[in-house]
C-alpha positions in Angstrom: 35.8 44.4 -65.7 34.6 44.6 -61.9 36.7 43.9 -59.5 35.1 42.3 -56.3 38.1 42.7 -53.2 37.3 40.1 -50.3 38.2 41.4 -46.5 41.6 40.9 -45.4 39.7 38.6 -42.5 37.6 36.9 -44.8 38.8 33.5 -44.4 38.9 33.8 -40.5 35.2 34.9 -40.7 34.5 32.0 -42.3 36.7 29.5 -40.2 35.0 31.2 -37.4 31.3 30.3 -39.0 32.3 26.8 -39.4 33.8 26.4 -36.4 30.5 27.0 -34.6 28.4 25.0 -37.0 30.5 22.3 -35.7 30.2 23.2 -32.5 26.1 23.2 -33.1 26.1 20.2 -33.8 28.9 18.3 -31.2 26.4 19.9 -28.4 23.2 18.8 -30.2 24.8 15.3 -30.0 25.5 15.8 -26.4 22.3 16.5 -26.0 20.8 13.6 -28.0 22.6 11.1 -26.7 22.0 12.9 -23.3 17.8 12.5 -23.8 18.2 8.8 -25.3 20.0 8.0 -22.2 17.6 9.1 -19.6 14.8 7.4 -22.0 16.4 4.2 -22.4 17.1 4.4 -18.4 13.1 5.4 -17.9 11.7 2.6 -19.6 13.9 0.3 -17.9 13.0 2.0 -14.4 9.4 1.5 -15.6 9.4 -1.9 -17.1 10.9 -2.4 -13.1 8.6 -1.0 -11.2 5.9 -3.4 -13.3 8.0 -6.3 -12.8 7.4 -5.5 -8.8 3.7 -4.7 -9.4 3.2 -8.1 -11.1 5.2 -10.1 -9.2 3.2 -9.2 -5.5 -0.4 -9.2 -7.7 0.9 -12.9 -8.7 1.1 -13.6 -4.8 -1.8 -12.2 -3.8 -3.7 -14.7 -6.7 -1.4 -17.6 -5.4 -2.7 -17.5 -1.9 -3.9 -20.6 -0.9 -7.8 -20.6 0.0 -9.1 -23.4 2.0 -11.8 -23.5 4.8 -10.0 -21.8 7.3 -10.6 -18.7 6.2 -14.0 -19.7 7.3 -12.6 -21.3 10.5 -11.0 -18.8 11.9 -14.0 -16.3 11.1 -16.2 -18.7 13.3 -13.5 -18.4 15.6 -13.1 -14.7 16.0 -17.1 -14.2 16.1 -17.6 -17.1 18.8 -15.3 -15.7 21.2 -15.9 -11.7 20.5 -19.6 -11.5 19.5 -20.6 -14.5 21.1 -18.8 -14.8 24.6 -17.8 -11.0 24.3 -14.2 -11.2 24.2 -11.8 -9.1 22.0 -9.2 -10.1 18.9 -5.9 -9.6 19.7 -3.6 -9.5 17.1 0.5 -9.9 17.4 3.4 -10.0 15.3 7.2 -9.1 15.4 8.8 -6.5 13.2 7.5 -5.8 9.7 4.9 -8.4 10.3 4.0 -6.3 13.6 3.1 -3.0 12.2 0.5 -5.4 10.0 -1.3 -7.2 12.6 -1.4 -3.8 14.3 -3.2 -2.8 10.9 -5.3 -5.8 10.9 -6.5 -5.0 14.6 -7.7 -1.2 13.9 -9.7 -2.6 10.8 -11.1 -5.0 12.8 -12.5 -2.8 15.5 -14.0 0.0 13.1 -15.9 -2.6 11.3 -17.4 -4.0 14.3 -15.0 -6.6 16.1 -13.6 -5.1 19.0 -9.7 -5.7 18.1 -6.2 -4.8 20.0 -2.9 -5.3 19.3 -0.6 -6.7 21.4 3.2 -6.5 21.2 4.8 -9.8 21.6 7.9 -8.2 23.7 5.9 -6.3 25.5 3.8 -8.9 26.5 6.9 -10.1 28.8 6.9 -7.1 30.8 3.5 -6.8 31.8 1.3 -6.1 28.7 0.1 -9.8 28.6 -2.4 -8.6 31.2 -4.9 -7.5 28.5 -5.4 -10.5 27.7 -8.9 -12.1 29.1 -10.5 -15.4 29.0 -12.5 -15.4 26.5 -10.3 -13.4 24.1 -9.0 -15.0 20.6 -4.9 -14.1 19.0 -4.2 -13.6 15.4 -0.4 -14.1 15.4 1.5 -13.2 12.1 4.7 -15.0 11.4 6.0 -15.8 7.7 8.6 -18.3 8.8 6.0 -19.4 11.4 9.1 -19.6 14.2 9.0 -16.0 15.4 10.6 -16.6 18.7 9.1 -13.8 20.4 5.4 -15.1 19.0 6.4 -18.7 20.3 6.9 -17.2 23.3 3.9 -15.2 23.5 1.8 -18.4 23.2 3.2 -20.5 26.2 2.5 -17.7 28.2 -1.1 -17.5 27.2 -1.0 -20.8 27.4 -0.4 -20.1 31.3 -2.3 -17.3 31.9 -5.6 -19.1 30.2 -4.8 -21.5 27.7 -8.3 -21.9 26.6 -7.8 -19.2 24.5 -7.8 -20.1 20.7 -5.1 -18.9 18.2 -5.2 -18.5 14.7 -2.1 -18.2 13.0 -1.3 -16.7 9.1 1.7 -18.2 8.1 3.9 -19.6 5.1 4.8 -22.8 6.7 2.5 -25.6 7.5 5.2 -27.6 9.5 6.3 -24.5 11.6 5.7 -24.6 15.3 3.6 -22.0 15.3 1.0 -23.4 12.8 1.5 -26.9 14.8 0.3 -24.9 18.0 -2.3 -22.8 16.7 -6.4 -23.9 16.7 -5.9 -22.9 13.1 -3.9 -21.5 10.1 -4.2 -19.6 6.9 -1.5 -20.2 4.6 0.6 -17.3 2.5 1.5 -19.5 -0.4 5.3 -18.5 0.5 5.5 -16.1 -2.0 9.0 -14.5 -2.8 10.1 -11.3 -1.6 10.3 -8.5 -4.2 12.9 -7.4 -2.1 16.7 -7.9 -4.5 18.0 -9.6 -1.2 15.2 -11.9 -1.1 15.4 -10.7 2.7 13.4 -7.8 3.6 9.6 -8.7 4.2 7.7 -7.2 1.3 5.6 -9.4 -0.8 4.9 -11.1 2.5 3.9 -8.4 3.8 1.5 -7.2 0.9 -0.2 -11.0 1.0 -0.3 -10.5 4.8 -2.5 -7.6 4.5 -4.5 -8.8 2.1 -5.3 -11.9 4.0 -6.2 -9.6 6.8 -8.7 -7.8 4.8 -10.3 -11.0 3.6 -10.6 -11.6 7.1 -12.3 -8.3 7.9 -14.5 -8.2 4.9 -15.9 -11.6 6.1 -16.7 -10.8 9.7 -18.3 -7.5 8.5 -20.7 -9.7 6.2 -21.2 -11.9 8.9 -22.5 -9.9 11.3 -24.4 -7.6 9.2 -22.2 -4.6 9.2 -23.8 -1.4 8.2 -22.6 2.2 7.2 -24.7 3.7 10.0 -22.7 1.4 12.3 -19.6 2.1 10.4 -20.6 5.9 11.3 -20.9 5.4 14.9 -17.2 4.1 15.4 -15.7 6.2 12.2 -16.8 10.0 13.2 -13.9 12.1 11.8 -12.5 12.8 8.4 -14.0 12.0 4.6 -15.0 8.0 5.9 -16.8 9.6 8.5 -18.9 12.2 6.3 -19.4 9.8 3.7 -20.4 6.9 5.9 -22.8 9.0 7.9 -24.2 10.3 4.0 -24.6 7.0 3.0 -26.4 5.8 6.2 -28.7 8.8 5.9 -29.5 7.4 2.7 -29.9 3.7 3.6 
């Protein structure tokens, strides 16, 4: 008969082994439930950041487009190509830093193009303003105070000067006092307070590049003029390849 004697610690050995198994696997929970976590958070941080794409695209296809796009095109070339004025563009805040954007398009495509803060313009700016100029004001509640403003002192300086106003109110005082205005479609912010300006913003710009992409086909824009007024950078190497090329 053999005999087989087991370690005095035999049973701690193996309390010890199945204490770590258990151990294995609480911490490859953990870490499961860990991973599913930050998935289940990820998708819904993606499905999100969607949601925002889709609702500003859904503005920018709900802008309303009428013949004042054309309008104020006619408007802009009169007075700048024809009479050899300049645009000047103005806006308060967010809306600001866009018609600021909207002016240095302009002028690198061909239609000279300032922009002119409406403060400012109280304390001496308005002076680059000139007879035969034309102001594209931005103002999504179309009652910018400062922008009102800025109009009755045009209006005083030379009120022949025409104004075109992008707005999302028809029946604002702004769009009652402007020559003419393009309509945003009063889209709704994206913005979870429903208060800071960003689909309005987005829809802004793009109206402003509608506006652009207009004037350049209606005065014949080329890339060897685009080359003369866009020197530096990748624009300007690829507009003066693409002019060499005609």
């Amino acid at each position: 008969m053999i005999i087989i004697s087991m370690p005095k610690n035999c049973h701690q050995l193996y309390f010890h082994q199945e204490f770590l198994s258990i151990k294995r696997i609480h911490v490859f929970l953990y870490g499961f439930l860990i991973t599913l976590a930050f998935v289940k958070q990820n998708c819904k941080m993606t499905e999100k950041i969607r949601q925002i794409f889709e609702d500003e695209a859904s503005a920018i296809r709900n802008i309303p487009v009428s013949g004042n796009y054309l309008k104020a095109v006619d408007l802009v070339y009169e007075h700048v190509h024809g009479r050899g004025g300049k645009l000047v563009t103005s806006g308060m805040g967010k809306a600001g830093e866009i018609a600021h954007n909207i002016a240095t398009t302009f002028s690198s495509t061909g239609t000279p193009s300032v922009f002119l803060h409406p403060s400012e313009a109280q304390h001496g700016d308005l002076g680059i303003l000139q007879k035969d100029d034309v102001i594209l004001a931005l103002s999504n509640s179309g009652k910018t105070r400062e922008i009102i403003e800025l109009t009755d002192l045009k209006n005083s300086l030379f009120p022949g000067v025409p104004v075109i106003v992008i707005t999302s109110n028809p029946d604002s005082p702004l769009a009652l006092k402007s020559d003419c205005f393009i309509l945003t479609g009063a889209p709704k912010e994206v913005c979870p307070l429903g208060l800071t300006p960003t689909t309005s913003t987005t829809v802004f710009t793009v109206i402003g590049d509608a506006l652009v992409v207009l004037m350049m086909e209606k005065i014949g824009f080329k890339a060897e003029d685009y080359a003369k007024r866009h020197h530096g950078g990748y624009l300007g190497v690829k507009s003066r390849e693409k002019s060499a090329k005609g």
